[in-house]
MDTraj code that builds the backbone (N, CA, C; nanometers):
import mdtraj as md
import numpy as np

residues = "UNK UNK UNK UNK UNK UNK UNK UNK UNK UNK UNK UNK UNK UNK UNK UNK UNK UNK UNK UNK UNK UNK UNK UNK UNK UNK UNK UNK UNK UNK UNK UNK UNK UNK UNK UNK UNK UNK UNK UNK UNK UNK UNK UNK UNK UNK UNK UNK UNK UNK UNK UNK UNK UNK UNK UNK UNK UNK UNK UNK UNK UNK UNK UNK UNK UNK UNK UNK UNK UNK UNK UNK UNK UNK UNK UNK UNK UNK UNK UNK UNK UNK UNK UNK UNK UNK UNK UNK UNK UNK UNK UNK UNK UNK UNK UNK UNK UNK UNK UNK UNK UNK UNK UNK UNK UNK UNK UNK UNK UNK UNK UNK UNK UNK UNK".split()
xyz = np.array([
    [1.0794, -4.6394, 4.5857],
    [1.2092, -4.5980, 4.5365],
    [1.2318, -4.6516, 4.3948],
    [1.2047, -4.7478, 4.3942],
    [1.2204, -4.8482, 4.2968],
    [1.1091, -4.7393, 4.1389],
    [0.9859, -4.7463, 4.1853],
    [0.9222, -4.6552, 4.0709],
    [0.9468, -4.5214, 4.0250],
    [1.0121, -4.4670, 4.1429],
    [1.0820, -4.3260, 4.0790],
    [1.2255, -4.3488, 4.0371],
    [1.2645, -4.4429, 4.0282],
    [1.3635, -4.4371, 3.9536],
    [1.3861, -4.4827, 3.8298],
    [1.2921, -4.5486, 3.8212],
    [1.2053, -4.6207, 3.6794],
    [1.1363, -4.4574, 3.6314],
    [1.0653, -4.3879, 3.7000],
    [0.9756, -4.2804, 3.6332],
    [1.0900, -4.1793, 3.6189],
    [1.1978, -4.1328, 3.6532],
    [1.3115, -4.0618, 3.5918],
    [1.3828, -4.0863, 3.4837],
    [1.4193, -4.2649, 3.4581],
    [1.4806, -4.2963, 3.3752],
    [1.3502, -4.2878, 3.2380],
    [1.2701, -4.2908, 3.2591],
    [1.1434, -4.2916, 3.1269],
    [1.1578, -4.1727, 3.1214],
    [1.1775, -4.0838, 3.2169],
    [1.1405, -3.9298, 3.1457],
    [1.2365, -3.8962, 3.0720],
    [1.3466, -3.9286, 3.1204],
    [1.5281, -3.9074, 3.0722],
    [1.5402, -3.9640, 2.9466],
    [1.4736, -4.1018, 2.8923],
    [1.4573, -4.0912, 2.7378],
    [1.3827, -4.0921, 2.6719],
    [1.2900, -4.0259, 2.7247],
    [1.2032, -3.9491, 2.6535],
    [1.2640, -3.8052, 2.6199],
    [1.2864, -3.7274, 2.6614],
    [1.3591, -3.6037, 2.6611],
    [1.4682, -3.5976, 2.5873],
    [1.5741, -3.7323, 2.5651],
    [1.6822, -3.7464, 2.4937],
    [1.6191, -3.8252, 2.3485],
    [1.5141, -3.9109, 2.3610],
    [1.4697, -3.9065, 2.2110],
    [1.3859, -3.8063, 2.1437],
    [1.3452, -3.7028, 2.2014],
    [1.2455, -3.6169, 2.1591],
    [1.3424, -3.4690, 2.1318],
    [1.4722, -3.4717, 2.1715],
    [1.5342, -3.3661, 2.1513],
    [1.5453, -3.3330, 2.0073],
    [1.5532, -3.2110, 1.9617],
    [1.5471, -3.1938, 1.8515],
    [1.7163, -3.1796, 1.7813],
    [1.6884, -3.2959, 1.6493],
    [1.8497, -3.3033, 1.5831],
    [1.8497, -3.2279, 1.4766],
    [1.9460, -3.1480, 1.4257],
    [1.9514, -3.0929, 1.3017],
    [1.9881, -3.2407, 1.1883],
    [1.9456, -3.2389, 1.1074],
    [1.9984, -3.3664, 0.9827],
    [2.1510, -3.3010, 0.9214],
    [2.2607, -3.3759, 0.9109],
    [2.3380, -3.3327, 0.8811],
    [2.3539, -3.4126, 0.7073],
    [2.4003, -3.3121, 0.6459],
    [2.4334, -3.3515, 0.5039],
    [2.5726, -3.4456, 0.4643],
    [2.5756, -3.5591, 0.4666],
    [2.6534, -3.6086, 0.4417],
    [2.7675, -3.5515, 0.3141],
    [2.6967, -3.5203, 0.2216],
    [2.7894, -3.4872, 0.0984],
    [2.7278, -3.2994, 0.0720],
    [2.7703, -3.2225, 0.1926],
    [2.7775, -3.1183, 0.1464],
    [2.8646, -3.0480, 0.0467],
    [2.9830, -3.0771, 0.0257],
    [3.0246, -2.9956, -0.1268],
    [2.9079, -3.0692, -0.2748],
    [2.8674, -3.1546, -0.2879],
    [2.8109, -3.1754, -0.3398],
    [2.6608, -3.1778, -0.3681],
    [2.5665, -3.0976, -0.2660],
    [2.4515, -3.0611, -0.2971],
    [2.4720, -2.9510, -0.3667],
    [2.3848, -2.9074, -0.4766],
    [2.3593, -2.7885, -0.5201],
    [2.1970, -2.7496, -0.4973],
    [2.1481, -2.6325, -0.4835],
    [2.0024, -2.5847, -0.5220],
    [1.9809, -2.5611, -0.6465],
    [1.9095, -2.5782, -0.7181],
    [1.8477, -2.4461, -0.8313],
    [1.7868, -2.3714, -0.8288],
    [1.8205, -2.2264, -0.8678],
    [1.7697, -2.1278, -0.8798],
    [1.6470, -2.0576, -0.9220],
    [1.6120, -2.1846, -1.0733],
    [1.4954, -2.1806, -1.1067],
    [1.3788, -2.2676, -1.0528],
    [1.3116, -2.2941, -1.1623],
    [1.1814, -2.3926, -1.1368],
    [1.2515, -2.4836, -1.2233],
    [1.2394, -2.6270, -1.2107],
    [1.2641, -2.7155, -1.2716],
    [1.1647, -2.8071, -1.3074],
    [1.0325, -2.7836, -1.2568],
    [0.9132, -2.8661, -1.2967],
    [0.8972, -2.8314, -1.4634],
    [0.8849, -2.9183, -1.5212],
    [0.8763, -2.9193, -1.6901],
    [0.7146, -2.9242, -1.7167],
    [0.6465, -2.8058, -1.8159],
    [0.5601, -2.7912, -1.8300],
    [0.5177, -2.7614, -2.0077],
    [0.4444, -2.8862, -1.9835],
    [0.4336, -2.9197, -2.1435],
    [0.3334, -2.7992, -2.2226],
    [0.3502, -2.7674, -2.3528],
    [0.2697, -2.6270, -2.4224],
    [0.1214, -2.6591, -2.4264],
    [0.1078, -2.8328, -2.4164],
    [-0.0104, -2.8330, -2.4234],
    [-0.1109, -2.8854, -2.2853],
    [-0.0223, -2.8644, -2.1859],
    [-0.0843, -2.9264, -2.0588],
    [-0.1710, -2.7903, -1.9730],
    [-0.2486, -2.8217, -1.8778],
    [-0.2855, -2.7691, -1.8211],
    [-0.2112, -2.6745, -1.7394],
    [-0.2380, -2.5041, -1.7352],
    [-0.1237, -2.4199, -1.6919],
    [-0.0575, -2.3802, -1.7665],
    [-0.0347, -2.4261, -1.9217],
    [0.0815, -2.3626, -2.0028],
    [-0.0093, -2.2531, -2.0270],
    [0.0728, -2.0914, -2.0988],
    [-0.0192, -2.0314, -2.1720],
    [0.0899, -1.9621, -2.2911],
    [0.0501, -1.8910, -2.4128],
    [0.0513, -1.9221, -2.5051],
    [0.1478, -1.7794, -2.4911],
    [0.2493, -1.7408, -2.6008],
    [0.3554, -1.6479, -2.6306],
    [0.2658, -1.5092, -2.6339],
    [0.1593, -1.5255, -2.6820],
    [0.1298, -1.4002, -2.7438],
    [-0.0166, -1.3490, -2.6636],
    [-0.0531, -1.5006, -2.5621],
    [-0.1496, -1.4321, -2.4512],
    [-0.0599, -1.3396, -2.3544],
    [0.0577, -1.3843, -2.2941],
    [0.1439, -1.3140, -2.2230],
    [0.1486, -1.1769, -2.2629],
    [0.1526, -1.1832, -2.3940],
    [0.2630, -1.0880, -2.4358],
    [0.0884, -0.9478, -2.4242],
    [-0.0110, -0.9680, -2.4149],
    [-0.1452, -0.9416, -2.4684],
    [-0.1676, -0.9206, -2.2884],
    [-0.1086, -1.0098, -2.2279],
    [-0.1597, -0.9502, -2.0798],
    [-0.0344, -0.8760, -2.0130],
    [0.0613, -0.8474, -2.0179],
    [0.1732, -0.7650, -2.0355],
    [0.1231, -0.6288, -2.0962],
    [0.0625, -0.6012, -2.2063],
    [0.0215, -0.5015, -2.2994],
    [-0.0603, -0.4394, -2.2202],
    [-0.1569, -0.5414, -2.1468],
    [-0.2916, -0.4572, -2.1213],
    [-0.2447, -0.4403, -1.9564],
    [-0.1332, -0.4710, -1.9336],
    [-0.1296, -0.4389, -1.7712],
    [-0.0710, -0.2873, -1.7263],
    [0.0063, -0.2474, -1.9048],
    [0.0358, -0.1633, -1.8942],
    [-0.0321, -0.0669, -1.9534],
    [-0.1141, -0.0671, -2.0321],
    [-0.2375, -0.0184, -2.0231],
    [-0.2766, 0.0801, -1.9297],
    [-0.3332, -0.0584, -1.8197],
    [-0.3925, -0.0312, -1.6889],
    [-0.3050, 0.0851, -1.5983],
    [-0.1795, 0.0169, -1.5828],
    [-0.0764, 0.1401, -1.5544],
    [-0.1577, 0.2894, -1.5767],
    [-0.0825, 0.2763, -1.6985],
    [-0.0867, 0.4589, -1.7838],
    [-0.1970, 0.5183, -1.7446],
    [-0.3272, 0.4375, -1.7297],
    [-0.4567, 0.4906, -1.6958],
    [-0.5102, 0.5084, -1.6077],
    [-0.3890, 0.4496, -1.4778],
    [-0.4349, 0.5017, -1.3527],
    [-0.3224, 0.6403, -1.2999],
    [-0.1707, 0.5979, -1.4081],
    [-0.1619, 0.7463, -1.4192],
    [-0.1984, 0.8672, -1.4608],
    [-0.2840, 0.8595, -1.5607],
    [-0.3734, 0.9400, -1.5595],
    [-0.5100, 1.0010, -1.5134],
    [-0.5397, 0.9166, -1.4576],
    [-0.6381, 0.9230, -1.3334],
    [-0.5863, 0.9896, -1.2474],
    [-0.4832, 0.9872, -1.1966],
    [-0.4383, 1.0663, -1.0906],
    [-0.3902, 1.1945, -1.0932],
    [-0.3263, 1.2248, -1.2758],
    [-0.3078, 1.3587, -1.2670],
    [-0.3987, 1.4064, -1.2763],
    [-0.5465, 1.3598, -1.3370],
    [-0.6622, 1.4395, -1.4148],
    [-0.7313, 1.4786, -1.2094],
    [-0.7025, 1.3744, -1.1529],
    [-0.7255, 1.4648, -1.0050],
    [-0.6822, 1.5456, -0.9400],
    [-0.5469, 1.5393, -0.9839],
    [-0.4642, 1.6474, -0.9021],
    [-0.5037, 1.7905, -0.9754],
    [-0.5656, 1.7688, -1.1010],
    [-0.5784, 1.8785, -1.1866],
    [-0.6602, 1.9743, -1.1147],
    [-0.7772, 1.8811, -1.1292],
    [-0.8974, 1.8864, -1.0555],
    [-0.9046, 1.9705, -0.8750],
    [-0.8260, 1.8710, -0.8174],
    [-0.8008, 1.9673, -0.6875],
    [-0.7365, 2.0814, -0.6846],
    [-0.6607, 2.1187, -0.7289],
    [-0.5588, 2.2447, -0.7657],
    [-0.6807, 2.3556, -0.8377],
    [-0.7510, 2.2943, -0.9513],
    [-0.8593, 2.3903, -1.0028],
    [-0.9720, 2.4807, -0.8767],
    [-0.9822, 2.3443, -0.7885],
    [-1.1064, 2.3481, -0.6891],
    [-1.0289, 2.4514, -0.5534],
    [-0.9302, 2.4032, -0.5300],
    [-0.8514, 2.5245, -0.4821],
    [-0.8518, 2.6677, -0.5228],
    [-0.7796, 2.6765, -0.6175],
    [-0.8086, 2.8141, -0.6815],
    [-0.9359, 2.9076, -0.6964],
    [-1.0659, 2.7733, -0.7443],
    [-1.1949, 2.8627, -0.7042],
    [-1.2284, 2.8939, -0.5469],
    [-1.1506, 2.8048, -0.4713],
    [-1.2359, 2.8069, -0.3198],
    [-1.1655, 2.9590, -0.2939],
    [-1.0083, 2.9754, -0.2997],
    [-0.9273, 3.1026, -0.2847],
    [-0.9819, 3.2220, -0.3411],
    [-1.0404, 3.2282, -0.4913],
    [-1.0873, 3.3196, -0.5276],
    [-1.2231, 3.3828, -0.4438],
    [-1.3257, 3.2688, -0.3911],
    [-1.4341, 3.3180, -0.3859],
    [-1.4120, 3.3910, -0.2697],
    [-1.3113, 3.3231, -0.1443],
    [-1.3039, 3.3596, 0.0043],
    [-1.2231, 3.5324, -0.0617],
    [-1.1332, 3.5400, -0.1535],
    [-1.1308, 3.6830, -0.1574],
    [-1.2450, 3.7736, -0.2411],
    [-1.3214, 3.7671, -0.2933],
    [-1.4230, 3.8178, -0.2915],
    [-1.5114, 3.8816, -0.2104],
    [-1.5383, 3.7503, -0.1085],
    [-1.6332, 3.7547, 0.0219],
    [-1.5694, 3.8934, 0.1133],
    [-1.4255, 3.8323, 0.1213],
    [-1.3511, 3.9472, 0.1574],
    [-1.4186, 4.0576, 0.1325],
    [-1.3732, 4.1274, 0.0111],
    [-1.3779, 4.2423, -0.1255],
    [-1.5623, 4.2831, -0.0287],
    [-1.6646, 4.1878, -0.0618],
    [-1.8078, 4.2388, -0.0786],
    [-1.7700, 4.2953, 0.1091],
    [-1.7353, 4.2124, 0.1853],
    [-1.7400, 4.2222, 0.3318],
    [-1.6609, 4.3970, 0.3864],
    [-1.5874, 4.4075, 0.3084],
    [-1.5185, 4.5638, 0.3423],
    [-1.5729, 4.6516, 0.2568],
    [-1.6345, 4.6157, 0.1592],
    [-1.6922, 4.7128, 0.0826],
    [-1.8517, 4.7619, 0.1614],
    [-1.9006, 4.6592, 0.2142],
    [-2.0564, 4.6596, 0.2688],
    [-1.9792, 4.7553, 0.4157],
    [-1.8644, 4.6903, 0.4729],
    [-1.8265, 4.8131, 0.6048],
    [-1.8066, 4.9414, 0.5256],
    [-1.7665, 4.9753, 0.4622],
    [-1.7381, 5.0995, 0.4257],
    [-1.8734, 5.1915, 0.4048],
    [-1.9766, 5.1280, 0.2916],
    [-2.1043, 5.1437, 0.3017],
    [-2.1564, 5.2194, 0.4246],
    [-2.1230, 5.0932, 0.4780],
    [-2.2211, 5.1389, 0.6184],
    [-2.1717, 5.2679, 0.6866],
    [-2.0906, 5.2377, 0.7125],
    [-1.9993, 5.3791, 0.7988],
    [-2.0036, 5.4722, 0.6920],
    [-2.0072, 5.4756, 0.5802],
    [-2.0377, 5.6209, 0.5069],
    [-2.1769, 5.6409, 0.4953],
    [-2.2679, 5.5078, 0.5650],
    [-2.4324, 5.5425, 0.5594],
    [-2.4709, 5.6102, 0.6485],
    [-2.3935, 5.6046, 0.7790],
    [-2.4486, 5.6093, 0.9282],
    [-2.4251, 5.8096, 0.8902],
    [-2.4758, 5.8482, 0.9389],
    [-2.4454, 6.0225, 0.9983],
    [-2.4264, 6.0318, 1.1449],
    [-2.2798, 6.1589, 1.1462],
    [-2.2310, 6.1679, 1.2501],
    [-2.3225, 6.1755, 1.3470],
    [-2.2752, 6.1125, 1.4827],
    [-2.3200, 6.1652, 1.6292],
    [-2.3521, 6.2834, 1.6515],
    [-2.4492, 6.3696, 1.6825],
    [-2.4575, 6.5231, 1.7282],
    [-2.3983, 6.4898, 1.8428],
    [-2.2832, 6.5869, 1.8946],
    [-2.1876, 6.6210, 1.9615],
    [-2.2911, 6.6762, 2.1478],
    [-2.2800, 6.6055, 2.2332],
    [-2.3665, 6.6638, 2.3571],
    [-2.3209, 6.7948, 2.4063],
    [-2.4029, 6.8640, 2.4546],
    [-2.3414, 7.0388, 2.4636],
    [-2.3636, 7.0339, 2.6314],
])
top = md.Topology()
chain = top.add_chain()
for i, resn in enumerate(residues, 1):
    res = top.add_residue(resn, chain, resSeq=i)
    for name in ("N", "CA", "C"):
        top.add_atom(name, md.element.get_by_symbol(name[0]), res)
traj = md.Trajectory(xyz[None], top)
């Protein structure tokens, strides 16, 4: 009796010290966040980079842009072209395919009629 009541009371604070507490802010009107970065980074330290590399990888990103918009119209060009030939040829095939029936049936001579 004696050890389970010892092994309840150990579990009981264990469970009450292990509960999880939120931390409460003592001086909440007075915290603020910042919005930015506030780590200070010197022009000549490791990580800085220079006004006019930015400005040079900015340039060329847009660059890259424009040239994959154009990549994409010069495909769409491209498919729309490849379309149009695939449409043309299937009416053709058409065109040769009724022209070769006609052929034929004006090749064949009538049935003699059974008497």
């Amino acid at each position: 009796m004696k050890n389970s009541v010892f092994a309840i009371c150990a579990l009981g604070t264990v469970f009450l010290s292990c509960s999880r507490k939120e931390p409460s802010d003592p001086y909440p009107q007075y915290s603020t966040k910042a919005n930015y970065d506030t780590a200070a980074v010197d022009s000549f330290s490791q990580g800085a980079t220079s006004i006019d590399v930015i400005r040079q990888i900015r340039m060329s990103s847009q660059k890259y842009k424009d040239s994959v918009k154009e990549a994409s119209k010069l495909q769409a060009e491209q498919d729309r072209i490849a379309k149009e030939a695939d449409k043309e040829n299937k009416q053709k095939l058409e065109e040769e395919k009724k022209k070769a029936a006609r052929e034929k049936s004006q090749a064949e001579p009538p049935a003699p009629a059974a008497q």
